[in-house]
PDB file of N, CA, C and O in Angstrom:
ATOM      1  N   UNK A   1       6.623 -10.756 -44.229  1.00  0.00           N
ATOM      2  CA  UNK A   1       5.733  -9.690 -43.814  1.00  0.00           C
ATOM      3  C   UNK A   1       4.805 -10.141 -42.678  1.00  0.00           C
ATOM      4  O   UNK A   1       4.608  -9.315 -41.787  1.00  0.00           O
ATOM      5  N   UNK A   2       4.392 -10.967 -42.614  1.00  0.00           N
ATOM      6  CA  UNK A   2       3.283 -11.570 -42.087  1.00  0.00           C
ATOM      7  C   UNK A   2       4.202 -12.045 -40.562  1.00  0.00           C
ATOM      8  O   UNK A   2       3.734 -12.127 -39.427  1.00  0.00           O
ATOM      9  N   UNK A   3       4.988 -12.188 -40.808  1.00  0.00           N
ATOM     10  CA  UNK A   3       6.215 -12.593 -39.141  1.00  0.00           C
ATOM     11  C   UNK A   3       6.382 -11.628 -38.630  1.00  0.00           C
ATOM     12  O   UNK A   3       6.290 -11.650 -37.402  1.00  0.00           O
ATOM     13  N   UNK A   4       6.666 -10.477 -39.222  1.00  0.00           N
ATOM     14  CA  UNK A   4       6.914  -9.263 -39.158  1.00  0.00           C
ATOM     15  C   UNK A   4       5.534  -8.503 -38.271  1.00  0.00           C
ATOM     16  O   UNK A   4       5.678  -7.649 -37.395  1.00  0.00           O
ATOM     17  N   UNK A   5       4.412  -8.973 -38.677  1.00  0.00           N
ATOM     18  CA  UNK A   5       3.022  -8.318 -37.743  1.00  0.00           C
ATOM     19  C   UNK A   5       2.830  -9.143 -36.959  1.00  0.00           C
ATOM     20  O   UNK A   5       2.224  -8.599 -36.037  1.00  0.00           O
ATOM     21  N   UNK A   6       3.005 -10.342 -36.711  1.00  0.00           N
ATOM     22  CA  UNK A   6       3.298 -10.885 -35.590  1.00  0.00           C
ATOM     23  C   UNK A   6       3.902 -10.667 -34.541  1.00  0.00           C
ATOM     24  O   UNK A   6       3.413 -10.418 -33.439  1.00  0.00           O
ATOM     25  N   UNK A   7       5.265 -10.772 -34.908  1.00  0.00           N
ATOM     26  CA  UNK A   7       6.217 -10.124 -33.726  1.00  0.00           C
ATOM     27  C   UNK A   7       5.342  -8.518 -33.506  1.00  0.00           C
ATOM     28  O   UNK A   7       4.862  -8.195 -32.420  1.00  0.00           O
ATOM     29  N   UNK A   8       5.277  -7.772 -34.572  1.00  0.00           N
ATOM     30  CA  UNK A   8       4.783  -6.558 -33.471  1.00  0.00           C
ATOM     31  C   UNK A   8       3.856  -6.771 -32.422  1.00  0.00           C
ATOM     32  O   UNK A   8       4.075  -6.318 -31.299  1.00  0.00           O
ATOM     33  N   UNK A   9       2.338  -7.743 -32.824  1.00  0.00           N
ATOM     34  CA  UNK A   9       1.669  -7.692 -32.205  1.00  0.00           C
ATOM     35  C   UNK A   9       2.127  -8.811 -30.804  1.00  0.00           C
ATOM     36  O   UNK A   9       1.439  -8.868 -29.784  1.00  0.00           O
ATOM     37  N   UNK A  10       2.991  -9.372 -30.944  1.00  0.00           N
ATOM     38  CA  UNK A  10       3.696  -9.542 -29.571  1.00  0.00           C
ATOM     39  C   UNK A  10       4.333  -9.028 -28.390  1.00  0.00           C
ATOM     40  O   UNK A  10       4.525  -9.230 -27.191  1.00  0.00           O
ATOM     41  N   UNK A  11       4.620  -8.062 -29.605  1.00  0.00           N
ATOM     42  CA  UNK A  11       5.767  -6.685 -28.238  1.00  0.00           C
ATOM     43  C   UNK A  11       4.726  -5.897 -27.746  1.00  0.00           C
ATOM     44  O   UNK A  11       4.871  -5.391 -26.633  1.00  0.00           O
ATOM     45  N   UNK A  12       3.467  -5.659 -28.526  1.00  0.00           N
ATOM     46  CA  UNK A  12       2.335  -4.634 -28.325  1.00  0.00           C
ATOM     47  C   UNK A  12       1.508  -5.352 -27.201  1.00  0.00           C
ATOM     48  O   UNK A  12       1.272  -4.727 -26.166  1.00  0.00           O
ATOM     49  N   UNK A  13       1.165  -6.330 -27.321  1.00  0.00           N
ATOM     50  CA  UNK A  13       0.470  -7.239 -26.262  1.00  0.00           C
ATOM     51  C   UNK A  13       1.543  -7.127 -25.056  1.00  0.00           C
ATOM     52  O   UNK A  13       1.119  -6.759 -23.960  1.00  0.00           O
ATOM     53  N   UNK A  14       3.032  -7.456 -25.226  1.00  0.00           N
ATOM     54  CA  UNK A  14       4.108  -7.485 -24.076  1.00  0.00           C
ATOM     55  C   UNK A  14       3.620  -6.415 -23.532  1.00  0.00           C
ATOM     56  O   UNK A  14       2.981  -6.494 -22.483  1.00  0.00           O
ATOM     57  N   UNK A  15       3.920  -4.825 -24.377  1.00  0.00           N
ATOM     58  CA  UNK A  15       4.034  -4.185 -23.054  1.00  0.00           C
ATOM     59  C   UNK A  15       2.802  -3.447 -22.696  1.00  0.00           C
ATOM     60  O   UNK A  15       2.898  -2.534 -21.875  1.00  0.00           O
ATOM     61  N   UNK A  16       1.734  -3.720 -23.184  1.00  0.00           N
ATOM     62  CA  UNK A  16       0.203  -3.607 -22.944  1.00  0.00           C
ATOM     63  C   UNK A  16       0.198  -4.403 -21.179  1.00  0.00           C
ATOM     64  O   UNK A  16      -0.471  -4.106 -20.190  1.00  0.00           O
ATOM     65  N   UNK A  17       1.054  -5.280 -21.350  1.00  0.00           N
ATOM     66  CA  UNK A  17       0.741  -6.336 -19.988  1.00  0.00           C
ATOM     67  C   UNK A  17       1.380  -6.019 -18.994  1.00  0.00           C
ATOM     68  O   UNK A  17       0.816  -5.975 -17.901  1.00  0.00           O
ATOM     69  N   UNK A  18       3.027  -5.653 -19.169  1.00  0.00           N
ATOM     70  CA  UNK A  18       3.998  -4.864 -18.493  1.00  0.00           C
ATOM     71  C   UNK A  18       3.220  -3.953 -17.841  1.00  0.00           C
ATOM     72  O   UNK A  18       3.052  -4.026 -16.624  1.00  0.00           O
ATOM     73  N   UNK A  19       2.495  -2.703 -18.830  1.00  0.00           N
ATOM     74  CA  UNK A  19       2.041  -1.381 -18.484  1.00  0.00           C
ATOM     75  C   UNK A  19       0.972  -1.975 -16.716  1.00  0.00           C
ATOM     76  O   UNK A  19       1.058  -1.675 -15.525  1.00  0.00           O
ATOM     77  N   UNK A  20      -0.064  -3.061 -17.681  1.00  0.00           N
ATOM     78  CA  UNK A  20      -1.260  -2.555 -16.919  1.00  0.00           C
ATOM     79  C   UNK A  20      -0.292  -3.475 -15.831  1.00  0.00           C
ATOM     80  O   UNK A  20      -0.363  -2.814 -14.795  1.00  0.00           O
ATOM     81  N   UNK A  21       0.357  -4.368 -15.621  1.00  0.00           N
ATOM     82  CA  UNK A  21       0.831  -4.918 -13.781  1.00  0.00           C
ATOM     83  C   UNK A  21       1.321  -4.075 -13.314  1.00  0.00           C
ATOM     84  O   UNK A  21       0.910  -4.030 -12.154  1.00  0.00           O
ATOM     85  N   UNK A  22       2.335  -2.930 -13.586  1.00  0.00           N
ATOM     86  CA  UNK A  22       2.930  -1.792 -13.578  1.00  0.00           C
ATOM     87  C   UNK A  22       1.720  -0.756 -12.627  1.00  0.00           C
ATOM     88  O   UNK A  22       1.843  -0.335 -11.477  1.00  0.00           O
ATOM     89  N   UNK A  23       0.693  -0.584 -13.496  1.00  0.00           N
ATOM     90  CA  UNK A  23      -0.689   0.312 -12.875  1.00  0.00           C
ATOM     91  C   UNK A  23      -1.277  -0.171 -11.585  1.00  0.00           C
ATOM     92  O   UNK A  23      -1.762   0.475 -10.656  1.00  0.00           O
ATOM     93  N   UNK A  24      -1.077  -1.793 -11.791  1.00  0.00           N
ATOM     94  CA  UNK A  24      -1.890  -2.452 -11.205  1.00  0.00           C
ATOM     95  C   UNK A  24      -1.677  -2.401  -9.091  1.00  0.00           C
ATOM     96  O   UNK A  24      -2.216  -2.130  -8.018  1.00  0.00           O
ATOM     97  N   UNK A  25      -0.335  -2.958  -9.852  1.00  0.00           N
ATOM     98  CA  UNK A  25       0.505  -2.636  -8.268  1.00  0.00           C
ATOM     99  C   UNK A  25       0.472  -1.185  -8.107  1.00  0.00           C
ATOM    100  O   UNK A  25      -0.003  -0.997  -6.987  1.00  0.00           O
ATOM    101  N   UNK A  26       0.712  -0.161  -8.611  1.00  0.00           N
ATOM    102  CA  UNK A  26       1.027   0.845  -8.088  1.00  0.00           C
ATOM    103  C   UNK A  26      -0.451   1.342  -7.181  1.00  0.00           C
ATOM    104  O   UNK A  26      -0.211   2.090  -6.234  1.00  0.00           O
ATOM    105  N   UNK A  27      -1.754   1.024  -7.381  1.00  0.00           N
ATOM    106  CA  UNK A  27      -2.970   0.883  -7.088  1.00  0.00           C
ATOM    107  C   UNK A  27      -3.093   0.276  -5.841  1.00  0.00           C
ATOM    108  O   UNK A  27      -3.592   0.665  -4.785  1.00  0.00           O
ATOM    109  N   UNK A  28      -2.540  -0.754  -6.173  1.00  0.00           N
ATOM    110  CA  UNK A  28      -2.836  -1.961  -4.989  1.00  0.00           C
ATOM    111  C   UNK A  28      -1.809  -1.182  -3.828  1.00  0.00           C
ATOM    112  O   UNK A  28      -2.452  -0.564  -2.979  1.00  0.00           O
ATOM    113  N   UNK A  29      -0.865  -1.146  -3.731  1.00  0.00           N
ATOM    114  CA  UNK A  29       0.175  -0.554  -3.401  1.00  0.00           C
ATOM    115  C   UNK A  29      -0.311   0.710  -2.127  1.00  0.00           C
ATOM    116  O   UNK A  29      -0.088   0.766  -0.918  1.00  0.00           O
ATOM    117  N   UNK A  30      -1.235   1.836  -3.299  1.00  0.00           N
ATOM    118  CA  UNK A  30      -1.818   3.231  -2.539  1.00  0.00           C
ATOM    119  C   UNK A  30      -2.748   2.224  -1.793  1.00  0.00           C
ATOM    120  O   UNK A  30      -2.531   2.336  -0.587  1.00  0.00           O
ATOM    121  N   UNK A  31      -3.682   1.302  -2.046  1.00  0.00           N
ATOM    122  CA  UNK A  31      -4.439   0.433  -1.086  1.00  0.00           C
ATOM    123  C   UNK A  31      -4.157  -0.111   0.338  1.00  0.00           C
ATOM    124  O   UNK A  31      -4.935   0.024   1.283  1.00  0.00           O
ATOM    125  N   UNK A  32      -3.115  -0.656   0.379  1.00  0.00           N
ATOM    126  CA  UNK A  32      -2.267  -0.986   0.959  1.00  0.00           C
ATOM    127  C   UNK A  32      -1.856  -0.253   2.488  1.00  0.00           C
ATOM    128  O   UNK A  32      -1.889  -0.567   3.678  1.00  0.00           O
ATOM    129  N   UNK A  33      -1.360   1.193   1.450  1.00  0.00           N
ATOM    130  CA  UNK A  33      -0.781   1.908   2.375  1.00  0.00           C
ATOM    131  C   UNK A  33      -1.825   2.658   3.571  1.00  0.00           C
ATOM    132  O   UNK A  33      -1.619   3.021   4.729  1.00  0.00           O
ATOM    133  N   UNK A  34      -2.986   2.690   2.713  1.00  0.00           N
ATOM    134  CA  UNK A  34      -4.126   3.651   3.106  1.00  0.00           C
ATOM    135  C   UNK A  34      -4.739   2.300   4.395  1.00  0.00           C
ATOM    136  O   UNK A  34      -4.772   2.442   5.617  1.00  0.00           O
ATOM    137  N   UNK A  35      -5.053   1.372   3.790  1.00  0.00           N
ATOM    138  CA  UNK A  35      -4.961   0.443   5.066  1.00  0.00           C
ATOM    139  C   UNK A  35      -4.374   0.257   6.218  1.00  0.00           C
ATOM    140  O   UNK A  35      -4.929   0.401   7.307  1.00  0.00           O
ATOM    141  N   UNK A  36      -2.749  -0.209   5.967  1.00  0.00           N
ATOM    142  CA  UNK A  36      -2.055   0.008   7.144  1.00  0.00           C
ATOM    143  C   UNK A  36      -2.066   1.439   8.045  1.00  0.00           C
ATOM    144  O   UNK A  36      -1.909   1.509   9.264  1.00  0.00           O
ATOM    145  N   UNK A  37      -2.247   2.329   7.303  1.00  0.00           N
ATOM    146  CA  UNK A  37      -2.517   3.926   7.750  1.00  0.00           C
ATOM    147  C   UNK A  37      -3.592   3.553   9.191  1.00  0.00           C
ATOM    148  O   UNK A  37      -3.330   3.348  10.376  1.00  0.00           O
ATOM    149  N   UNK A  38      -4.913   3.590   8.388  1.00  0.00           N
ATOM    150  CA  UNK A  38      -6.019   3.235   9.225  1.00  0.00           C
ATOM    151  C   UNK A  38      -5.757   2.389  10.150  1.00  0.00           C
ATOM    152  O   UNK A  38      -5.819   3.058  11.181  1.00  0.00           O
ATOM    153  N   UNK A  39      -5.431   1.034  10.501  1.00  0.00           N
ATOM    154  CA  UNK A  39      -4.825   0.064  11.368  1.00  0.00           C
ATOM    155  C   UNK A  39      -3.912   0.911  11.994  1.00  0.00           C
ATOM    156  O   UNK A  39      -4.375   1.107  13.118  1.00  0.00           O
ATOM    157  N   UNK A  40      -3.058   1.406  11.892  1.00  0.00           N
ATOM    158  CA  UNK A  40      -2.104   2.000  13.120  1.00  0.00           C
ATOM    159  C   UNK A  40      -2.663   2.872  13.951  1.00  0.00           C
ATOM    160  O   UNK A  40      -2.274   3.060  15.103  1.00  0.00           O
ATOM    161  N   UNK A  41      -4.071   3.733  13.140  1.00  0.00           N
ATOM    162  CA  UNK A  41      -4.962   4.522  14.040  1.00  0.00           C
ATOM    163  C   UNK A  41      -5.608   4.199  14.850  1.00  0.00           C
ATOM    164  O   UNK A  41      -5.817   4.766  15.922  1.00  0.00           O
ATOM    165  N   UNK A  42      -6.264   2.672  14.228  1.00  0.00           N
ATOM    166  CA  UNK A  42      -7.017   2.104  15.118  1.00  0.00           C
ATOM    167  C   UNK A  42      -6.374   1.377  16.794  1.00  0.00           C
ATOM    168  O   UNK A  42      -7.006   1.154  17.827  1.00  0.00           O
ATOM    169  N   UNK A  43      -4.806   1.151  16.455  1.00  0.00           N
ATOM    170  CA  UNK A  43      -3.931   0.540  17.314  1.00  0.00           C
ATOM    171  C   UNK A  43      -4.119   1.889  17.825  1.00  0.00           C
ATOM    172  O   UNK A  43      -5.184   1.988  18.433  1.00  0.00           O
ATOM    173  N   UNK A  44      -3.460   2.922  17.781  1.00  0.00           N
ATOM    174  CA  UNK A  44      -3.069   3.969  18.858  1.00  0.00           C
ATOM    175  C   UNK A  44      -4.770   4.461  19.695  1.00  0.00           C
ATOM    176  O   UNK A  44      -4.746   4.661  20.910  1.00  0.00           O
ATOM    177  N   UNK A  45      -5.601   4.552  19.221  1.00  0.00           N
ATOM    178  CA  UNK A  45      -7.016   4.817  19.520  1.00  0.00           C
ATOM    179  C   UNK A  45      -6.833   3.213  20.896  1.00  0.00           C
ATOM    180  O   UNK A  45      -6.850   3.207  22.126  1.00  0.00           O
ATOM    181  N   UNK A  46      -6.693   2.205  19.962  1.00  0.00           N
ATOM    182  CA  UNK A  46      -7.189   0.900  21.285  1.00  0.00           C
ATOM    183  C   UNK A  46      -6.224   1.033  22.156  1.00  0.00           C
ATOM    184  O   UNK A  46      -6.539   0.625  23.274  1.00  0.00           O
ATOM    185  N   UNK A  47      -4.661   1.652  22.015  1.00  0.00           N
ATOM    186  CA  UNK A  47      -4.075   1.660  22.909  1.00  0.00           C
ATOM    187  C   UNK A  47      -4.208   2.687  24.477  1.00  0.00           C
ATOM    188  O   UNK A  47      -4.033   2.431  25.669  1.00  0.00           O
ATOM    189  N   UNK A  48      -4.646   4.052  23.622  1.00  0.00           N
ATOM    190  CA  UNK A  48      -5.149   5.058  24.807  1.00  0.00           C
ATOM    191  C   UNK A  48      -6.403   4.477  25.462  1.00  0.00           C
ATOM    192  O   UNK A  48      -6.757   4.834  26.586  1.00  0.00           O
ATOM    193  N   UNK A  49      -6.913   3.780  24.901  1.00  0.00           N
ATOM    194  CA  UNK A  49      -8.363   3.552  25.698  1.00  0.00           C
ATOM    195  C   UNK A  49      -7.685   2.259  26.755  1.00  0.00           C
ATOM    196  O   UNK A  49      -8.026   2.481  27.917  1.00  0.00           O
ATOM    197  N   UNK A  50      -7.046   1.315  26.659  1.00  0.00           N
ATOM    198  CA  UNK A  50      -6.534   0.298  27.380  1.00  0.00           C
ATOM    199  C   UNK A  50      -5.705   1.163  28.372  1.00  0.00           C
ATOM    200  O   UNK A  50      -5.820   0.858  29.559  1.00  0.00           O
ATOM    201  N   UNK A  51      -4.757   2.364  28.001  1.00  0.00           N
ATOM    202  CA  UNK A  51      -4.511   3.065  29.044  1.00  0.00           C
ATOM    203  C   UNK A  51      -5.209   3.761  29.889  1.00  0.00           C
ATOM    204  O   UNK A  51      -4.823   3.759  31.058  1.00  0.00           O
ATOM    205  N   UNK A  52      -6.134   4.356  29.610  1.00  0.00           N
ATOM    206  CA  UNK A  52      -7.465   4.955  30.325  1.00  0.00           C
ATOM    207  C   UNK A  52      -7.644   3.904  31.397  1.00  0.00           C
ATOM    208  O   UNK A  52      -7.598   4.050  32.619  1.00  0.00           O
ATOM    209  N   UNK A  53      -7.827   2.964  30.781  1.00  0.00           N
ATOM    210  CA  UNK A  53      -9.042   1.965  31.700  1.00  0.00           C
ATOM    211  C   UNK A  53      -7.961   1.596  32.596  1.00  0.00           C
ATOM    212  O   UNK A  53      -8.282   1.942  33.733  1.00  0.00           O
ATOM    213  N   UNK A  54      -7.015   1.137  32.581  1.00  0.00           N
ATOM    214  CA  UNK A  54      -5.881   0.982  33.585  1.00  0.00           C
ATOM    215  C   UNK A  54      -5.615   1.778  34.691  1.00  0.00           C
ATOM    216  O   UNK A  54      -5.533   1.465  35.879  1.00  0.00           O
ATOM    217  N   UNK A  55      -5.480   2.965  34.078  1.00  0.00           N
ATOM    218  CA  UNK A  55      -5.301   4.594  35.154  1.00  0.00           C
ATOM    219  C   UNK A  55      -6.740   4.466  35.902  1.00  0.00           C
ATOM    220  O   UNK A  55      -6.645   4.455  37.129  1.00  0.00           O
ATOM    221  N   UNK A  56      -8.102   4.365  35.356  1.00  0.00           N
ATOM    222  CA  UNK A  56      -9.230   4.797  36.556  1.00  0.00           C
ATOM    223  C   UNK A  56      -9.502   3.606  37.349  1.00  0.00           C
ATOM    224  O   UNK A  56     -10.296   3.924  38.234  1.00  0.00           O
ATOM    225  N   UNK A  57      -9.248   2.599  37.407  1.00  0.00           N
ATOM    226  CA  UNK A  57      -8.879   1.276  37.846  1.00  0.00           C
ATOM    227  C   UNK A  57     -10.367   0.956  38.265  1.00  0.00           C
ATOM    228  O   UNK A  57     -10.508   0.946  39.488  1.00  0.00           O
ATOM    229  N   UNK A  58     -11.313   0.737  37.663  1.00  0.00           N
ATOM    230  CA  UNK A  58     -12.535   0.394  38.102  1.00  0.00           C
ATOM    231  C   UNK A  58     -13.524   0.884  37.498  1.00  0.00           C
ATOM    232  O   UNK A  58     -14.654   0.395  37.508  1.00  0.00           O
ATOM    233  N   UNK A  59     -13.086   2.185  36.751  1.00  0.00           N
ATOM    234  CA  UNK A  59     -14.099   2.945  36.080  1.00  0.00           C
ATOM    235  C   UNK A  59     -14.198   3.458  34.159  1.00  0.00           C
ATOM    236  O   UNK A  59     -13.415   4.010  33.386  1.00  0.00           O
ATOM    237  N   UNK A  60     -15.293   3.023  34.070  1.00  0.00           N
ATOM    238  CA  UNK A  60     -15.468   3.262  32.479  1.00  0.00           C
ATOM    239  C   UNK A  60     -14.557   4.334  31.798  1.00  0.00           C
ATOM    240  O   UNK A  60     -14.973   5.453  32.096  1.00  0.00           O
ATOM    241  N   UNK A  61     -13.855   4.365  31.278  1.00  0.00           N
ATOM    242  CA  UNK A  61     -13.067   5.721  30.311  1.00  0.00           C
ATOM    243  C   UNK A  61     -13.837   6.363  29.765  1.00  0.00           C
ATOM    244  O   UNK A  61     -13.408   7.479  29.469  1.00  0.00           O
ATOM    245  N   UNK A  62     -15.308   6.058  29.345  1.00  0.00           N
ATOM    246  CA  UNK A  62     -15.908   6.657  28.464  1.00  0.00           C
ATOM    247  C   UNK A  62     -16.800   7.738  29.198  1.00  0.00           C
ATOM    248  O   UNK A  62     -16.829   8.967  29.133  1.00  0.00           O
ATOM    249  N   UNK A  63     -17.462   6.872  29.869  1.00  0.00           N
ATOM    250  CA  UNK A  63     -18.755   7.441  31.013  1.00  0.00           C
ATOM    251  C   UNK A  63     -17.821   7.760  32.093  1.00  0.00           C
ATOM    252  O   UNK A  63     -17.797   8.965  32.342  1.00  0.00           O
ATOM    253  N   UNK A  64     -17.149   7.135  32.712  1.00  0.00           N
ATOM    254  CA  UNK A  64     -16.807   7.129  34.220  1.00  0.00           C
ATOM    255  C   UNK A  64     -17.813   6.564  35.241  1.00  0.00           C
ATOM    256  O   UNK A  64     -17.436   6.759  36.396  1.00  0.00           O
ATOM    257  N   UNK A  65     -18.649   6.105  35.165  1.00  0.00           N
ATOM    258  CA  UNK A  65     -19.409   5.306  35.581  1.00  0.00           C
ATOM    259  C   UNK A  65     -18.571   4.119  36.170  1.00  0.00           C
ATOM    260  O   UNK A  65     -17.783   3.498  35.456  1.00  0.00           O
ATOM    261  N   UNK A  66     -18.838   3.705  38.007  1.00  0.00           N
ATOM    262  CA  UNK A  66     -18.269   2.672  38.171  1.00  0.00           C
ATOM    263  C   UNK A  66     -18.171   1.400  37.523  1.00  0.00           C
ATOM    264  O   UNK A  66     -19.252   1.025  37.069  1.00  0.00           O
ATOM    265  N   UNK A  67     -17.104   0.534  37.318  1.00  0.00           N
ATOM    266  CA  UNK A  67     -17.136  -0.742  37.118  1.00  0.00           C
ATOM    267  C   UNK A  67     -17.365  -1.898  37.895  1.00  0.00           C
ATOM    268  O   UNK A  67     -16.595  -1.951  38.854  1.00  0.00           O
ATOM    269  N   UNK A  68     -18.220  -2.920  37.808  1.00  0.00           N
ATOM    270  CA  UNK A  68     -18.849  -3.699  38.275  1.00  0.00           C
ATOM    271  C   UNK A  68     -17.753  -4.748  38.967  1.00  0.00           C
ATOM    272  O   UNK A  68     -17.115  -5.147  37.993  1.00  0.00           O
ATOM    273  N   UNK A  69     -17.289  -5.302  39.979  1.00  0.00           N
ATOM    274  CA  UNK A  69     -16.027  -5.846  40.565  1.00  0.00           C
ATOM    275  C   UNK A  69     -16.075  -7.194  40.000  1.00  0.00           C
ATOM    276  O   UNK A  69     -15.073  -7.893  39.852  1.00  0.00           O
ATOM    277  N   UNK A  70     -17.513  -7.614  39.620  1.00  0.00           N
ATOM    278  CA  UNK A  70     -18.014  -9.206  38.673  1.00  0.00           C
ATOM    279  C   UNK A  70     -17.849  -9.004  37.075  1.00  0.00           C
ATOM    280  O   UNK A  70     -18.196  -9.805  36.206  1.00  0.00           O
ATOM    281  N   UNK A  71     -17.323  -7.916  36.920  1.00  0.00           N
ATOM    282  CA  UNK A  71     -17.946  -7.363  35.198  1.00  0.00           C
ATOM    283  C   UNK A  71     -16.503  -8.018  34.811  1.00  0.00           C
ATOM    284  O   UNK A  71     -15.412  -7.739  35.308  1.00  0.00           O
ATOM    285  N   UNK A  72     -16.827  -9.066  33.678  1.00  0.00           N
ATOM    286  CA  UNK A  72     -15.458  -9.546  32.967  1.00  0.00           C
ATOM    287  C   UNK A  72     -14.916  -8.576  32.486  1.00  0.00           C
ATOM    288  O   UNK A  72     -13.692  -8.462  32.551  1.00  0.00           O
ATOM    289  N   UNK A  73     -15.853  -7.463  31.771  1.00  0.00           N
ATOM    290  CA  UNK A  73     -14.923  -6.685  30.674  1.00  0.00           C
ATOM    291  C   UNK A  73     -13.914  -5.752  31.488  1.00  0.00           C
ATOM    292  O   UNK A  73     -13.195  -4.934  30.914  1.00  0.00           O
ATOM    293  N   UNK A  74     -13.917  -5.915  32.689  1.00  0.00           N
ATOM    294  CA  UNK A  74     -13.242  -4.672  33.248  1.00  0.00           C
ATOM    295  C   UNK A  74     -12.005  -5.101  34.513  1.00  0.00           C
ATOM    296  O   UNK A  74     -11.405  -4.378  35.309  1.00  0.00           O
ATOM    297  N   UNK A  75     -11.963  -6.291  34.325  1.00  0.00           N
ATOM    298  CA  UNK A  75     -10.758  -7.344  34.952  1.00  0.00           C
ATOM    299  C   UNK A  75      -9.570  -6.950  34.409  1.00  0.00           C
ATOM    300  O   UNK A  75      -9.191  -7.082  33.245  1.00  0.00           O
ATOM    301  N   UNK A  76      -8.865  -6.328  35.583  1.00  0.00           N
ATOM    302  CA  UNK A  76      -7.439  -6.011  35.112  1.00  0.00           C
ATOM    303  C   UNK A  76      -6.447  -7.109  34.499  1.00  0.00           C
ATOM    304  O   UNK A  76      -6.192  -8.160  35.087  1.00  0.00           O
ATOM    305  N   UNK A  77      -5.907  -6.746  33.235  1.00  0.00           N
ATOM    306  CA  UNK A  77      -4.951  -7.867  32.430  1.00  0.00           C
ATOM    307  C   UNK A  77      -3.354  -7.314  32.876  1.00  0.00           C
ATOM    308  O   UNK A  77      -2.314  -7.830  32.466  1.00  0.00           O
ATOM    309  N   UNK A  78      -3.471  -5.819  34.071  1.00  0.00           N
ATOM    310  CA  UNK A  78      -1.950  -6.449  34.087  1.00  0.00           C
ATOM    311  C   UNK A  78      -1.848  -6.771  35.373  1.00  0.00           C
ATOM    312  O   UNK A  78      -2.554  -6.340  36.285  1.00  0.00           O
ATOM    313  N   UNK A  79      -0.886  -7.599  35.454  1.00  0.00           N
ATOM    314  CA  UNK A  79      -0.273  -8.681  36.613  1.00  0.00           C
ATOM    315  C   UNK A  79       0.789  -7.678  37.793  1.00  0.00           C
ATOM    316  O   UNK A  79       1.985  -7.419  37.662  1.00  0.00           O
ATOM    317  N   UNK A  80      -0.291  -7.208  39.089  1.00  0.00           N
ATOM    318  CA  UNK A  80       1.305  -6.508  39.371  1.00  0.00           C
ATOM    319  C   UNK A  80       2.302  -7.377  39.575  1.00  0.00           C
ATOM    320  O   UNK A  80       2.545  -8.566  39.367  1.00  0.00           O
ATOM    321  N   UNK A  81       3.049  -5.978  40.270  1.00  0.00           N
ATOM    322  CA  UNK A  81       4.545  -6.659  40.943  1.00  0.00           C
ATOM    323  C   UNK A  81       4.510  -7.654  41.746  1.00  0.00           C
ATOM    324  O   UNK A  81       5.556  -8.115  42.204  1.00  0.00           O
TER     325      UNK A  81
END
């Protein structure tokens, strides 16, 4: 008898543990996704703005306000032809 409530309380603990990694990932998982979500927004957002600034070739995307010809932040990174 007494082996007998043992083993149950083994299978009961088993799939008590099964269940909650089961929950656990599926959680982590929606986390995950909702992250990478955000990150690809943030990529396509940094990507139009790097295109902006390319196209006015000197001038802020935001303001339009000239860019300074000494201003690091506004040094073209592509290499022409």
């Amino acid at each position: 008898m007494v082996t007998l409530t043992v083993a149950g309380a083994i299978l009961l603990i088993g799939f008590g543990a099964m269940l909650g990694a089961f929950w656990t990932g599926r959680i982590l998982q929606q986390r995950l996704a909702h992250q990478a979500d955000q990150q690809a927004q943030e990529r396509r957002m940094l990507a139009k703005e790097w295109a902006a600034i390319h196209r006015r070739h000197g001038r802020c995307p935001r303001c339009t306000a000239p860019a300074s010809e000494h201003d690091r932040h506004f040094v073209s990174t592509v290499v022409p032809d």
